[in-house]
C-alpha positions as CSV (number, residue, x, y, z in Angstrom):
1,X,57.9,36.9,-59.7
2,X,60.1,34.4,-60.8
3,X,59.5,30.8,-60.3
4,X,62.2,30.0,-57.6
5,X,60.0,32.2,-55.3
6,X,56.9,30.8,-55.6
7,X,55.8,31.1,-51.8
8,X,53.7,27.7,-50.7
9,X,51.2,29.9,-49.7
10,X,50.2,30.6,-52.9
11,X,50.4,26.7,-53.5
12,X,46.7,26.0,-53.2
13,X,45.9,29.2,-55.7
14,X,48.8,27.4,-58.5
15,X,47.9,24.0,-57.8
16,X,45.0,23.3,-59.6
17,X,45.5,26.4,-62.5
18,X,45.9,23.9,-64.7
19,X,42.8,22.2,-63.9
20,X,40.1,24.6,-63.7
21,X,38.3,23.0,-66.6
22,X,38.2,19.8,-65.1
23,X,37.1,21.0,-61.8
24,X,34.5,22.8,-63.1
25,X,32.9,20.2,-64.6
26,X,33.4,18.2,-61.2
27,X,31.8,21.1,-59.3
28,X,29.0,20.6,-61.6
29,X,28.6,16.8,-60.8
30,X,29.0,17.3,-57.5
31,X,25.8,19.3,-57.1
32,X,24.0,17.2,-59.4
33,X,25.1,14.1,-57.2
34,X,23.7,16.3,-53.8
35,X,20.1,16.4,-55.4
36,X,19.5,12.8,-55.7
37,X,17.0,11.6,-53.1
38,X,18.3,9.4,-50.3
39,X,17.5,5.3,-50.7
40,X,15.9,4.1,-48.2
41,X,12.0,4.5,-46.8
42,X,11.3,7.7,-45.4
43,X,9.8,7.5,-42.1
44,X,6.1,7.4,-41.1
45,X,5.1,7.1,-37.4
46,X,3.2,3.8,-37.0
47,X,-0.2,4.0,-37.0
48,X,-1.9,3.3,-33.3
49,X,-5.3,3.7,-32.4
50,X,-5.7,5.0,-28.8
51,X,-9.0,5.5,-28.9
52,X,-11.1,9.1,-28.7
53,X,-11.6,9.6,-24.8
54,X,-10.5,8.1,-21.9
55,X,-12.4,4.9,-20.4
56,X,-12.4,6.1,-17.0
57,X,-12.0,9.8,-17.2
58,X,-14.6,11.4,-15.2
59,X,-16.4,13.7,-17.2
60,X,-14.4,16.9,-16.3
61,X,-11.2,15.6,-17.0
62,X,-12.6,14.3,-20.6
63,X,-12.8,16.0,-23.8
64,X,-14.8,18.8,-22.4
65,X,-12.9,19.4,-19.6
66,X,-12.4,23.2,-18.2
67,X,-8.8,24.1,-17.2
68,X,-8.4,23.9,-13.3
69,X,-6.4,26.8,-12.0
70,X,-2.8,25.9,-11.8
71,X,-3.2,24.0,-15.5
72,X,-3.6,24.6,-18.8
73,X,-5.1,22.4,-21.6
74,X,-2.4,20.2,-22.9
75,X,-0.6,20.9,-26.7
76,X,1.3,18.3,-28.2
77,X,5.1,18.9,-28.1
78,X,7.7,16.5,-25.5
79,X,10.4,19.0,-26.4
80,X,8.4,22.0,-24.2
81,X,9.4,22.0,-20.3
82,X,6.3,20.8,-18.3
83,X,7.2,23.6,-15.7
84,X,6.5,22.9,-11.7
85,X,4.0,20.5,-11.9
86,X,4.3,19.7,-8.1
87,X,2.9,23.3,-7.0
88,X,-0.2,22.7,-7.6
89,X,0.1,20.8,-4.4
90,X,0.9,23.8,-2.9
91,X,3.5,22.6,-0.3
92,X,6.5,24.9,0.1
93,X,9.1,22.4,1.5
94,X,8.1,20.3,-1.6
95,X,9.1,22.8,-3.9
96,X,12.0,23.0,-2.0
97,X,12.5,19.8,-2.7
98,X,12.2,19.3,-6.4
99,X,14.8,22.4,-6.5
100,X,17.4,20.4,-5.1
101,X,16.9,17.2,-7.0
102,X,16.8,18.8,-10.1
103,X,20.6,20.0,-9.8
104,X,22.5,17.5,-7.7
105,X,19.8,14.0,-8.8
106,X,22.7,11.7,-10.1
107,X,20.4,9.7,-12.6
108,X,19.7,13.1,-13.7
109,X,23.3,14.2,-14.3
110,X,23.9,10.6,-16.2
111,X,20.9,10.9,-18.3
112,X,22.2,14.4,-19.2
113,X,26.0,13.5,-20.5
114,X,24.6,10.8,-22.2
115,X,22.3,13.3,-24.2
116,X,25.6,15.3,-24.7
117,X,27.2,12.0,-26.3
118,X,24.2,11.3,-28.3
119,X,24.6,15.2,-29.7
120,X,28.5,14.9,-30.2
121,X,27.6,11.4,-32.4
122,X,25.2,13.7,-34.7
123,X,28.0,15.9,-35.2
124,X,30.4,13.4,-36.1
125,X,27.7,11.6,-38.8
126,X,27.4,15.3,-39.8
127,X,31.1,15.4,-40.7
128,X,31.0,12.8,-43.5
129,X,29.1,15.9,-45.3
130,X,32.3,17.8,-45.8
131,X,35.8,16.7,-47.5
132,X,38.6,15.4,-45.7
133,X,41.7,17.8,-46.0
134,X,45.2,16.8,-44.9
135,X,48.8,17.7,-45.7
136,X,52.0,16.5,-45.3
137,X,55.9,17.3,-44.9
138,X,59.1,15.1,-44.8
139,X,62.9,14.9,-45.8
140,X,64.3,11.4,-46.4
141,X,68.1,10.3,-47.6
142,X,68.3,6.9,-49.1
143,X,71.2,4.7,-50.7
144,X,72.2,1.8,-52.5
145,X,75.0,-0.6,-53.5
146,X,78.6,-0.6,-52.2
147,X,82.1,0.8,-52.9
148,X,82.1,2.4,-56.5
149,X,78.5,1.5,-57.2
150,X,76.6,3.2,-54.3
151,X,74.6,6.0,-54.1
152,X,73.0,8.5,-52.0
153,X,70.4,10.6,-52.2
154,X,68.0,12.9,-50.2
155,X,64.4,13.6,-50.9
156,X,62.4,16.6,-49.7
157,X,58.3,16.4,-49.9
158,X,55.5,18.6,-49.1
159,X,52.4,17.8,-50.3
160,X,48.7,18.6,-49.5
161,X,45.4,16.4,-50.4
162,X,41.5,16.3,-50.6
163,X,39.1,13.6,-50.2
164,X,35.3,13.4,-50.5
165,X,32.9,10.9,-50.9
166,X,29.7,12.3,-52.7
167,X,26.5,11.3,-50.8
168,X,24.8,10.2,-53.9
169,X,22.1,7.7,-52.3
170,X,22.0,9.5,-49.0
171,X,24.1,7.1,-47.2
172,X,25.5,10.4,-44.8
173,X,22.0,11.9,-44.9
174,X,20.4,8.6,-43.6
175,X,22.9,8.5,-41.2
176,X,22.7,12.0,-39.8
177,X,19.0,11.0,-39.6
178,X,19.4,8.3,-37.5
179,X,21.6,9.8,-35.2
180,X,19.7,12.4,-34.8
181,X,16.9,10.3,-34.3
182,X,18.7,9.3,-31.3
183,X,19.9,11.9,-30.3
184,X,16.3,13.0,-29.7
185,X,15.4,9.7,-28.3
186,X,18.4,10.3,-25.5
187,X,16.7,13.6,-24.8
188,X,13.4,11.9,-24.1
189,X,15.4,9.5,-21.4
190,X,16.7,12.7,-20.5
191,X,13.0,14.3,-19.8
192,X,11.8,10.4,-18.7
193,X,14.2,10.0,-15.7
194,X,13.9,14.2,-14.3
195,X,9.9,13.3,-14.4
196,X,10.2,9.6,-12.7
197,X,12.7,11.0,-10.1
198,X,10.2,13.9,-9.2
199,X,7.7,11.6,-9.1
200,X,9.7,9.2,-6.9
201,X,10.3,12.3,-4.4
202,X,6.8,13.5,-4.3
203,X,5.5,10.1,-3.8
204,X,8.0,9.2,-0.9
205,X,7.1,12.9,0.6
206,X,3.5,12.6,0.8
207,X,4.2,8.6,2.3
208,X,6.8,10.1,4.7
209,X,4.3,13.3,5.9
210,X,1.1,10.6,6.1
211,X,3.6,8.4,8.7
212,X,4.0,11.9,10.5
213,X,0.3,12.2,10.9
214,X,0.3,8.8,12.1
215,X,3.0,9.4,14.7
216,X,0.6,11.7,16.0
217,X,-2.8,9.9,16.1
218,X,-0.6,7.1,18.1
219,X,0.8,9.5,20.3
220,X,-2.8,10.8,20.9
221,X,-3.6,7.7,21.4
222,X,-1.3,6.5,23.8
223,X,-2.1,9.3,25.7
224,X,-6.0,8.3,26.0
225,X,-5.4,4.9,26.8
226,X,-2.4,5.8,29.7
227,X,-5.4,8.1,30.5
228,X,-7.8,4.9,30.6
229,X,-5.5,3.0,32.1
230,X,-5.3,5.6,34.9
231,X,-9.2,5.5,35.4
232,X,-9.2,1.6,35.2
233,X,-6.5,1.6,38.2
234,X,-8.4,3.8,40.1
235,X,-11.7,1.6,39.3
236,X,-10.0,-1.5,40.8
237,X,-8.6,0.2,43.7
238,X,-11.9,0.9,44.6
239,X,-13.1,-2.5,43.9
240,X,-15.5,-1.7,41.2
241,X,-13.8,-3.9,38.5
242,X,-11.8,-6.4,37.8
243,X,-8.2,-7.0,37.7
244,X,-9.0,-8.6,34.2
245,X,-9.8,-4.6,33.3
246,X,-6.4,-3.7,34.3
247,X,-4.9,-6.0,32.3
248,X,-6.7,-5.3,29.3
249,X,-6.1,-1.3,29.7
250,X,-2.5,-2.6,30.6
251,X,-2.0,-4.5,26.7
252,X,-3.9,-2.2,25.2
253,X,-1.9,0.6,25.8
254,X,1.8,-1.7,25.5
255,X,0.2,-2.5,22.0
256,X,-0.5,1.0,20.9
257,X,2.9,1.9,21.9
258,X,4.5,-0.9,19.5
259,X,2.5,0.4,17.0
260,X,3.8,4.4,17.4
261,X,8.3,2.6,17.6
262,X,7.2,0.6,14.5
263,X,6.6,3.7,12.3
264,X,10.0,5.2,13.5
265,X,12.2,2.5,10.6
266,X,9.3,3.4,7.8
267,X,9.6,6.8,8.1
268,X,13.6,6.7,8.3
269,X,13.5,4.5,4.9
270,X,11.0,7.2,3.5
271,X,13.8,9.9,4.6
272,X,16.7,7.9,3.0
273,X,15.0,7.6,-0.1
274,X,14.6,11.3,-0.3
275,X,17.8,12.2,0.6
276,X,19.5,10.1,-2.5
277,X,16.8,11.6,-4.9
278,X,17.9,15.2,-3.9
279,X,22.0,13.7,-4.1
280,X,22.9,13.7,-0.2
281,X,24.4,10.6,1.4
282,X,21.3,10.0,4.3
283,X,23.3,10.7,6.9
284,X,23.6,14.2,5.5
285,X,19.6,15.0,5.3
286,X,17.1,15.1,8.5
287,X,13.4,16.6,7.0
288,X,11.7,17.7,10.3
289,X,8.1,16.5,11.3
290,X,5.5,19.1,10.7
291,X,1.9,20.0,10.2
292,X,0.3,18.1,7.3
293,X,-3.3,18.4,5.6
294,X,-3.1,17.8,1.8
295,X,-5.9,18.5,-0.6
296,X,-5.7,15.9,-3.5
297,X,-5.6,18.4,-6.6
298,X,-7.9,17.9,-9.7
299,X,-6.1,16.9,-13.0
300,X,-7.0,17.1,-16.4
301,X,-6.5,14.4,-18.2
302,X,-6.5,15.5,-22.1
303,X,-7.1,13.4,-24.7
304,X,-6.1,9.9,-25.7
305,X,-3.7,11.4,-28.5
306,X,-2.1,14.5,-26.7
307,X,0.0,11.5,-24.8
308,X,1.7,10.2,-27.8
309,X,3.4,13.4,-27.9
310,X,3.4,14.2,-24.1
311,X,4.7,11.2,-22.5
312,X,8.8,11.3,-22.8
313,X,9.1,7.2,-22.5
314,X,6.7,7.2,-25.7
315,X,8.8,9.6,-27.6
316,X,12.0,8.1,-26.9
317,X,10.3,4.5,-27.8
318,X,9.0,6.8,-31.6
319,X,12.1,8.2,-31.8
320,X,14.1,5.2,-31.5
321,X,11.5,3.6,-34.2
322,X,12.8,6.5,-36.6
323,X,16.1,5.9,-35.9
324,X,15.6,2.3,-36.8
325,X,14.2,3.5,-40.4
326,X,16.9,5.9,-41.5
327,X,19.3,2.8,-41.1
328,X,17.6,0.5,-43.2
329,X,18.4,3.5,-46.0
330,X,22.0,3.1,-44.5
331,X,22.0,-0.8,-45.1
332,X,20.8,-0.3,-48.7
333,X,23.2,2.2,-49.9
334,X,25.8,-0.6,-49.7
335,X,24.0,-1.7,-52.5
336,X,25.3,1.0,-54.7
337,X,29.3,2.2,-55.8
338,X,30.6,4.8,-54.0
339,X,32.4,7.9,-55.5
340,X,35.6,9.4,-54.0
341,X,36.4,12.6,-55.3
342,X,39.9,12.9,-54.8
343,X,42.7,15.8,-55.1
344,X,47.0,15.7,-54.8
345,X,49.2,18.0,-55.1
346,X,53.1,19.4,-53.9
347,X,56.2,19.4,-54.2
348,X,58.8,17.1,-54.3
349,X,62.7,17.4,-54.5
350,X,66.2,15.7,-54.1
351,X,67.9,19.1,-53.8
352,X,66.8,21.2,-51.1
353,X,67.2,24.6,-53.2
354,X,65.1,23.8,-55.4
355,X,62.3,22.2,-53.4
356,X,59.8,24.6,-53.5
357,X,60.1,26.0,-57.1
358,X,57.4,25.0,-60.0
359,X,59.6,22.3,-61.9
360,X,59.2,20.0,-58.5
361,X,55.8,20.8,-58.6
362,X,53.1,17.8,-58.8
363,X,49.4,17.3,-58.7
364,X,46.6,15.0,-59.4
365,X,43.2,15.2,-59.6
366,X,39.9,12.8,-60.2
367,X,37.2,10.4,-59.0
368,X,36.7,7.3,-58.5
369,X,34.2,4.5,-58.0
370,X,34.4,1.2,-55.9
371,X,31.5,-1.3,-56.1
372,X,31.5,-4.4,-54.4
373,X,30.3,-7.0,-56.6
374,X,29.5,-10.3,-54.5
375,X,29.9,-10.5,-51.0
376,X,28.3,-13.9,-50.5
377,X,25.1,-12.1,-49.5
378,X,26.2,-10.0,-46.6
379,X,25.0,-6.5,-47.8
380,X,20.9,-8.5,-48.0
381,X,21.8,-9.9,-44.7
382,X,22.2,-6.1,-43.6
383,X,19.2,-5.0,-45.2
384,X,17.1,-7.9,-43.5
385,X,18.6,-6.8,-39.8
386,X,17.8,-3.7,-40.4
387,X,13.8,-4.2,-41.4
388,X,13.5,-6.8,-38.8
389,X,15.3,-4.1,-36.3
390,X,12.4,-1.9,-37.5
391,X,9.7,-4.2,-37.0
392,X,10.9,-4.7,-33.5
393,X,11.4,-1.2,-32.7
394,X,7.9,-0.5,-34.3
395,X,6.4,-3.3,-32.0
396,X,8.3,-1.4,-29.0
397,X,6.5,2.3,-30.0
398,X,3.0,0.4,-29.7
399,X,3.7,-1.6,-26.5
400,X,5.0,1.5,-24.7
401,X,2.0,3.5,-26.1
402,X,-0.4,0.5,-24.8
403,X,1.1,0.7,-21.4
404,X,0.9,4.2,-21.1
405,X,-2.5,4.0,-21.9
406,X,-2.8,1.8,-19.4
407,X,-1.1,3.5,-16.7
408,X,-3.4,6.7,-17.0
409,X,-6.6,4.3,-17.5
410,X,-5.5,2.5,-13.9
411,X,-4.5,5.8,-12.3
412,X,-8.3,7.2,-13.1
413,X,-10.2,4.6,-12.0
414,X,-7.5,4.4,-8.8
415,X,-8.1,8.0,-8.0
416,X,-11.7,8.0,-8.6
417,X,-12.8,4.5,-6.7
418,X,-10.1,6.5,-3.4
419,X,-12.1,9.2,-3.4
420,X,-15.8,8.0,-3.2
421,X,-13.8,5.0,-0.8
422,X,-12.9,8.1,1.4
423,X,-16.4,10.0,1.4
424,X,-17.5,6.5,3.1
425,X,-14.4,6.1,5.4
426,X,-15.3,9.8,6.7
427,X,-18.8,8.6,7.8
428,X,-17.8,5.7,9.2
429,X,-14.6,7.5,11.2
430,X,-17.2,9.8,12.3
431,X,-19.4,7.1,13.7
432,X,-16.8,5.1,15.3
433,X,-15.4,8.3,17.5
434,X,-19.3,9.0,18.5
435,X,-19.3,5.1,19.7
436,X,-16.1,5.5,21.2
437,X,-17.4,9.0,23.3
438,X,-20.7,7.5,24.4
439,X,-18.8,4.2,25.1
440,X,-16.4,5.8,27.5
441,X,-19.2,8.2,29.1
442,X,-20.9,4.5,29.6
443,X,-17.7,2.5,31.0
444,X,-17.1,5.5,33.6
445,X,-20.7,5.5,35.0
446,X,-20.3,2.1,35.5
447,X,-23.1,0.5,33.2
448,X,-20.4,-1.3,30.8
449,X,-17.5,-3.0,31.2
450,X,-13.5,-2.3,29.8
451,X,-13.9,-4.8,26.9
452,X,-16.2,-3.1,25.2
453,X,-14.6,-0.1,25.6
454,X,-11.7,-1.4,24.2
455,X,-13.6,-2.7,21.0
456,X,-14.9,0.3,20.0
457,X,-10.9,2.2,20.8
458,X,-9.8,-0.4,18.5
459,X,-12.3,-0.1,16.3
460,X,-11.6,3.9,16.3
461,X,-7.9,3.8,15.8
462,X,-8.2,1.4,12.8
463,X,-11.0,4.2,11.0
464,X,-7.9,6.9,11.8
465,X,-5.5,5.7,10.6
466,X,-7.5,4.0,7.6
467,X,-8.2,7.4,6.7
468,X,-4.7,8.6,6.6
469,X,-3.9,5.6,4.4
470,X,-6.7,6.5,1.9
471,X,-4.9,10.3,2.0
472,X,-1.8,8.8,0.9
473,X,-2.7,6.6,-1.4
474,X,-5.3,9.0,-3.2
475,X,-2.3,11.7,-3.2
476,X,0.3,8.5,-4.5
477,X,-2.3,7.9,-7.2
478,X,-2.4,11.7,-8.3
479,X,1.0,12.2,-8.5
480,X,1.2,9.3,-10.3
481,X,-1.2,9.9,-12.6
482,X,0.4,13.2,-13.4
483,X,3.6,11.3,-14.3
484,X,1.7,9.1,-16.7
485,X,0.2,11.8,-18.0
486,X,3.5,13.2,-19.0
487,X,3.9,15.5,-16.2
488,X,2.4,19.2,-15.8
489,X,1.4,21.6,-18.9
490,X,2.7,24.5,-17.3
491,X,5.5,25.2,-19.5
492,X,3.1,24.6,-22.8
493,X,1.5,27.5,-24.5
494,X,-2.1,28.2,-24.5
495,X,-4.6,27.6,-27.2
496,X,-5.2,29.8,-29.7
């Protein structure tokens, strides 16, 4: 083959023939320069002592705890889907629910691009790994002078190059590590906003079925008091009480009533709030009234320790710490020259014919380092942000793990104190409607009068509806103690 057809495709095989000593020997630096360890600290979790056992874990949600049905005991591991944890409530249209909010929930879907973002940043730190190729292609004509003296010219190029700057004191690496330090903090957020919106919804569910259940007790209630009202009418017709009687029955009743329209903008505020959860404008969603008797489920709390790991705010917060590390060992390899490995080569022509043949042929090859020598103390100033950026992330990681600790210490002692609160509100309901039976049996024979019959109505509809108030706030508290446990363990494997 003679030189004048040399095909550019066999350019990048001709190129660097001449070379091949010289890139050997860089080959060979190259992957001595990718051994050498990264600058920087490598990252250690802070310490935090969280103690052994839960303060106010009863003792079969402690360390000895047996798994309830519907649970397993919890493993370590915020990357594992918690699974359903809102059927162990066992409510159908709940689980209904939860099914629409986890496609069309809005936070949701911004929480989820944003992890997408933070994965398409790793992969552009990840690029720095590799070299930077690019080519080129042009024809130029040029002159000079005037008359007799001037001169034209054309000029035909084509010309290919490689750059890469050797990682030698993990500069890339650190950076890949903090972005996908990140990355795995935005995931976390990701995990953190799904469980606080099902939370959200099961909260204002159980709120909006206890005002249900109140409807009814007032309607009930209505109803008896139209029905005393009735008696009391007929009683003064016939001259055996008082008008003051009527009157009484009369704003008792109108009273009650109030009450029952008063619910009507809770329960439509309840309603909304579900409907934006679940992505429907609340003119869109209607959840009907129905039958409602919740048991309040036992959970397991775990250990103190399995939270670090379980929580998603906490490993976002330990995630972002390690982010915060890896760029300290970004800051510090400013401290240090870089090395550009760097390769040209083409062809270049003024005649057209011969453009493409071996005497237009050119190339250069070789590294070279850059070091910045004083910069008036900005590359310390870097290194100093970047420890006090760690120290303040480091404080963050131990102030969310405090307040998570917190939250599931509060939740305990709220769920337990509700429950034995509700043993004695059951007694005393139970006593207040036997008052109230013998009251009325009493009023109707004539031996006491409508006032203290009234008392002891008024007494009874307050122990009602304080009962359904301790329901929903003992079911509140559970599913938020769930939540601040990290949500359910469903999706995490058993022990071995």
């Amino acid at each position: 083959m003679s030189r004048a057809s040399i095909s550019p495709l066999a350019f990048p095989f001709t190129l660097f023939a001449q070379a091949r000593l010289l890139r050997g020997a860089m080959v060979a630096l190259c992957c001595a320069l990718l051994a050498a360890c990264a600058v920087g600290p490598d990252y250690q979790r802070p310490e935090m002592d969280v103690g052994e056992v839960y303060k106010q874990a009863p003792g079969d949600a402690g360390q000895d705890a047996q798994p309830v049905e519907g649970w397993t005991p919890a493993r370590p591991g915020d990357h594992i889907e918690r699974g359903a944890w809102w059927q162990v409530y066992g409510d159908t249209t709940l689980s209904g629910l939860m099914d629409q909010l986890n496609t069309a929930n809005q936070s949701i879907a911004q929480a989820e691009a944003n992890y997408r973002q933070a994965q398409a940043l790793v992969r552009g730190a990840r690029s720095s790994f590799f070299p930077t190729v690019g080519a080129g292609a042009g024809a130029t004509r040029s002159g000079a002078g005037s008359g007799s003296t001037s001169g034209s010219g054309n000029q035909y190029d084509l010309s290919g190059s490689v750059s890469w700057e050797a990682d030698i004191w993990g500069r890339v690496r650190r950076e890949v590590e903090a972005s996908r330090a990140e990355a795995q903090a935005s995931f976390a957020d990701l995990a953190n906003i799904r469980l606080s919106s099902q939370a959200a919804l099961a909260q204002n569910y159980f709120q909006l079925r206890v005002l249900d259940e109140q409807k009814r007790l007032l309607e009930a209630t209505v109803a008896a008091h139209e029905r005393s009202l009735k008696l009391t009418q007929n009683l003064y017709d016939a001259g055996v009480v008082g008008k003051s009687d009527v009157t009484l029955a009369l704003a008792q009743l109108e009273g009650t009533r109030a009450q029952l329209v008063d619910l009507a903008w809770q329960r439509g505020q309840f309603e909304h709030s579900i409907a934006v959860l679940i992505g429907l404008a609340p003119s869109r969603f209607t959840l009907p009234a129905q039958s409602f008797a919740q048991a309040i489920p036992q959970i397991p709390a775990g250990l103190p320790s399995q939270l670090l790991e379980r929580r998603p705010d906490v490993a976002a917060a330990e995630r972002q710490t390690a982010a915060a590390n890896a760029q300290i060992g970004v800051a510090q390899a400013a401290w240090f020259p870089d090395l550009v490995l760097s390769a040209d080569g083409g062809f270049r022509s003024g005649q057209f014919a011969q453009w493409l043949t071996a005497p237009a042929r050119f190339w250069s090859l070789g590294p070279a380092l850059a070091l910045t020598l004083f910069d008036g103390g900005a590359r310390q100033a870097q290194v100093d942000q970047a420890r006090a950026a760690y120290d303040a992330q480091a404080a963050a990681y131990r102030q969310t793990v405090l307040t998570a600790l917190q939250e599931v210490e509060d939740y305990l002692i709220q769920l337990r104190v509700l429950g034995e609160e509700q043993v004695v509100q059951r007694r005393a309901l139970e006593a207040a409607r036997e008052a109230l039976r013998l009251a009325r049996n009493q009023y109707e024979a004539g031996t006491i009068n409508y006032l203290d019959v009234a008392t002891l109505e008024a007494s009874a509809l307050n122990s009602e509806r304080t009962a359904l108030t301790l329901m929903a706030n003992r079911l509140t508290a559970s599913v938020q103690l769930i939540a601040a446990l990290g949500g359910g363990w469903d999706g995490l494997p058993a022990q071995e």
